[in-house]
N, C-alpha and C positions, 0 to 999 in steps of 0.2 A: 827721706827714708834712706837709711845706710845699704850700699850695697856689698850683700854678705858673698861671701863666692862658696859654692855648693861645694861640698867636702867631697874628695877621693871617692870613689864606690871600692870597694875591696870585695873581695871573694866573698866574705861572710856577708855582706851586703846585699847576695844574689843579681837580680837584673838591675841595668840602670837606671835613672828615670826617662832618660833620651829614649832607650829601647821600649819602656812604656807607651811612651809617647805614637811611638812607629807604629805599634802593637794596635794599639788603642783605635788607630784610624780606621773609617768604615770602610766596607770595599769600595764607596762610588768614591771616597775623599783617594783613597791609593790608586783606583786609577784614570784621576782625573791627574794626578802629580805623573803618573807613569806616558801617559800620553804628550803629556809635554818633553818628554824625552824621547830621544835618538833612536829606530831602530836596532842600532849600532850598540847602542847602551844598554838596550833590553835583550838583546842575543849574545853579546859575550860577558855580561855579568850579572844584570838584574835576577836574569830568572836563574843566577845560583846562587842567590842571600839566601831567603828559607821557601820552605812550601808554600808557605802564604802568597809569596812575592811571584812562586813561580805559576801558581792559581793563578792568580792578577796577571799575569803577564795571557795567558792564556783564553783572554776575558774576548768571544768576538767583535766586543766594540772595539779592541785595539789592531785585529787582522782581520778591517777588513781593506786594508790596502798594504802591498807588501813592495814600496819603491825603493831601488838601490841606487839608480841613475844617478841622485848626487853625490854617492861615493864613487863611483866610473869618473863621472864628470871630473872631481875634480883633479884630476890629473889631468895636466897639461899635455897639450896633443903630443903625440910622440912618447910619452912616459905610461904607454898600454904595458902591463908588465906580464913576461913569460909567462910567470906563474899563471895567470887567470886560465891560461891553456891546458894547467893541468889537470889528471884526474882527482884529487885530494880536493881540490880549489871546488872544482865539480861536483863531488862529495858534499862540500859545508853548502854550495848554490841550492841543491836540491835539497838538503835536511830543512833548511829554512823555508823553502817553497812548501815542501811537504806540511811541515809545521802548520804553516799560514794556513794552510788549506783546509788542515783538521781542526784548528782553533775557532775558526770563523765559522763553526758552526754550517759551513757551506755561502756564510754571506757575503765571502770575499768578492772585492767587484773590478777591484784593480793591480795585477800585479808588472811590476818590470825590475829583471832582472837578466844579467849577463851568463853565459856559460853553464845555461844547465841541461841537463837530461831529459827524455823518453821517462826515466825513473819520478821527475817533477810533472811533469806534462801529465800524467799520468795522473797522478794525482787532482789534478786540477781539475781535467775532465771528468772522473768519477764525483767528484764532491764540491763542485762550486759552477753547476747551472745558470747564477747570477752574471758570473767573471765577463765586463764590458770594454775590458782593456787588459791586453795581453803583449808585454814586449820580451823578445827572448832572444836579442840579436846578437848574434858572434856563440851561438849555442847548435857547436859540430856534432852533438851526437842527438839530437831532436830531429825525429822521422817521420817520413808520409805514415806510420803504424799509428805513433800516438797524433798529430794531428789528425788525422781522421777521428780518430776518440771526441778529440776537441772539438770538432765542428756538427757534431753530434751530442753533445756535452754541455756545451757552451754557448748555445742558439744565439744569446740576448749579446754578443762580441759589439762595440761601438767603432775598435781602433784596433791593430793589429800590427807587430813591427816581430818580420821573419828577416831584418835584414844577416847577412854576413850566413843564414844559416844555409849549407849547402846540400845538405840531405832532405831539404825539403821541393818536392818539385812540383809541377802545374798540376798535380792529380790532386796535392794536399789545397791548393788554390784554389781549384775549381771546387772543390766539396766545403770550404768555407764561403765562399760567395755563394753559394745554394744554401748552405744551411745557417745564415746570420744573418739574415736580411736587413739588419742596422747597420753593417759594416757601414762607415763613411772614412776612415783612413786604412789607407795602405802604405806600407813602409818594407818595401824590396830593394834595399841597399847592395851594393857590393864592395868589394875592396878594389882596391884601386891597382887594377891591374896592369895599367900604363907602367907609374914606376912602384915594381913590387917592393923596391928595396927597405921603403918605411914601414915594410912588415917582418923583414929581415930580422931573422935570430926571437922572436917574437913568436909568430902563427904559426902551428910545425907546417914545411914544407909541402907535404901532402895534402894538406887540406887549400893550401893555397893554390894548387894545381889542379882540384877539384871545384872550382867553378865554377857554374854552368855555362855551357860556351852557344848554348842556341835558346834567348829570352825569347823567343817568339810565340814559341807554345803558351808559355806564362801569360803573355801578355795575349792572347785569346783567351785563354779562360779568363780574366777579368775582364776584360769588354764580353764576354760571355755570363756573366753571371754578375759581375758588380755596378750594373747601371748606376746606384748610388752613390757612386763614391765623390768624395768633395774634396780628399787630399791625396796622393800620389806619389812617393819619393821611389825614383828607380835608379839612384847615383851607381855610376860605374856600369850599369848593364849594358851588353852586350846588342841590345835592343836596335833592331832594323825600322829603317821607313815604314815595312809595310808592318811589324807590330805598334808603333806609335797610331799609324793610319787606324786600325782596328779600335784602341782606344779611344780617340778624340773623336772617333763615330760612334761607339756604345755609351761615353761615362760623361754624359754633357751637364753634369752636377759640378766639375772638378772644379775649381776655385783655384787650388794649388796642385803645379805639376815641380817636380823638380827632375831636371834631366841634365843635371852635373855631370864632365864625362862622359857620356854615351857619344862612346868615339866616334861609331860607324851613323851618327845622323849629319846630316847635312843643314845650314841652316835655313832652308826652301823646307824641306821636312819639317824643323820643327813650326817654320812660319804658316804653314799650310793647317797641321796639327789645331795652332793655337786659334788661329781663324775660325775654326768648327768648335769652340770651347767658348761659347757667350758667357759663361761664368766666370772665366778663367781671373785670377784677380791676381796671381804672381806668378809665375813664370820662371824659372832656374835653366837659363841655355848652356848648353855643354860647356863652356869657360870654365877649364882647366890648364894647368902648366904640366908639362911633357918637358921631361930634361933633355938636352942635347943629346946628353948618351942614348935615350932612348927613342927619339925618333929626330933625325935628323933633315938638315934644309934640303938636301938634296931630294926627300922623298917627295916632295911637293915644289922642287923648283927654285921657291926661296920662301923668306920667311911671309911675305904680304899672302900669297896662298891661303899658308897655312892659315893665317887672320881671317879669311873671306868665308873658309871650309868652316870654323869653329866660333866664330864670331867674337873671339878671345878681346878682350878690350885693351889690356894692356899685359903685351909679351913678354915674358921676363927671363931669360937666361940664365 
């Protein structure tokens, strides 16, 4: 058979047949094609082809998970950019979160995203009861007001990552361990306040200085209320003996602890800790690097101390 090549469409011709084509497909065929596509793809252009496309994109079978972490991820450590700190940035975080929330119908089950609001949070806890995973870390304007909403909201929580957020405090922790009784992850991150300077020109200054400087309360209310829990990241906190002690006496489900950093533990603390942890299956000891500039040999005598203090394996200058 000869292959003819389809003549021009012209104006007077009206639609194409390719636009047919498009037109023509059912809604389960458009969004089983839309679902093989990119978050990314369906928020800055899909849903402005036509109504149809922006219908279909709105379909709760497509939100009910709203994940950004591989667009975070894939910048390379150290390439966090200003921008994500801003208010505009914070803006498009939450239209999207909002989005998700009212598309799904309420059957959203998993969201994680960076930098958003009290104005998202919000949303979430009003209209998605289901939501069993919630990550919102490095999100400075998220409050004990809407958490609370959340843990009221959001009963059926599986996994929870408040890390980097600093307006959240042990009141918003303790009223999620009472009202989620599935939590089994916790994820209370901090920034690394050893050497700040990799947040340099990056995190505004202000919020970096707003830290919490006493984990210990936090870390009661979770050995107060999260008996369950099987995962634990508290990199960088502040966290004393005696809140470690509290935990590895309430949360003897933990499997994973990670305690990157937590400058003020000694390693008899955390050995002591993990001993009372029969589950315990990984383990993360404070081994971190501290530049010269910032804490020097003399403050420990010499450098072998400092090794015995942090169980650092190999010390690098």
């Amino acid at each position: 058979m000869d292959n003819k090549e389809t003549p021009p469409v012209t104006a007077a011709d009206g639609v194409s047949s390719s636009d047919h084509r498009w037109s023509d497909l059912t809604q389960v065929c458009l969004i089983n094609i839309l679902a093989r596509l990119s978050l990314e793809d369906r928020f800055r252009s899909l849903i402005f082809v036509c109504k149809n496309w922006l219908d279909t994109c709105k379909d709760p079978s497509l939100n009910a998970i709203l994940d950004l972490e591989p667009h975070f991820a894939s910048f390379a450590a150290g390439e966090e950019s200003s921008r994500w700190w801003s208010d505009e940035f914070e803006r498009r975080i939450d239209s999207m979160v909002r989005a998700v929330g009212e598309w799904s119908g309420g059957d959203v089950r998993e969201i994680r995203v960076r930098h958003c609001s009290d104005r998202a949070i919000e949303a979430l806890a009003e209209r998605c009861p289901k939501l069993q995973v919630l990550s919102i870390k490095s999100s400075m304007n998220v409050t004990d007001k809407m958490m609370r909403k959340v843990a009221f909201g959001c009963p059926m929580l599986v996994e929870l990552d408040i890390s980097y957020c600093y307006k959240i405090s042990r009141e918003s922790i303790a009223l999620i361990g009472s009202s989620c009784p599935n939590l089994r992850i916790l994820k209370r991150n901090f920034m690394n306040w050893l050497d700040p300077s990799q947040h340099a020109g990056i995190v505004p200054n202000e919020y970096l200085n707003a830290c919490p400087q006493d984990p210990d309360p936090e870390a009661a209310a979770i050995a107060d209320t999260m008996p369950h829990l099987e995962h634990l990241e508290l990199r960088f906190s502040k966290l004393s003996s005696r809140g470690l002690g509290l935990i590895s006496e309430s949360c003897l489900r933990l499997e994973y602890l990670d305690l990157s950093g937590c400058a003020n533990l000694m390693s008899r603390d955390v050995s002591s800790a993990a001993s009372k942890l029969e589950c315990l299956k990984t383990l993360k000891k404070p081994n971190f690097y501290i530049p010269r500039s910032v804490f020097h040999a003399e403050r420990y005598g010499h450098w072998q101390l400092y090794d015995e203090r942090f169980q650092t394996d190999v010390f690098r200058i």
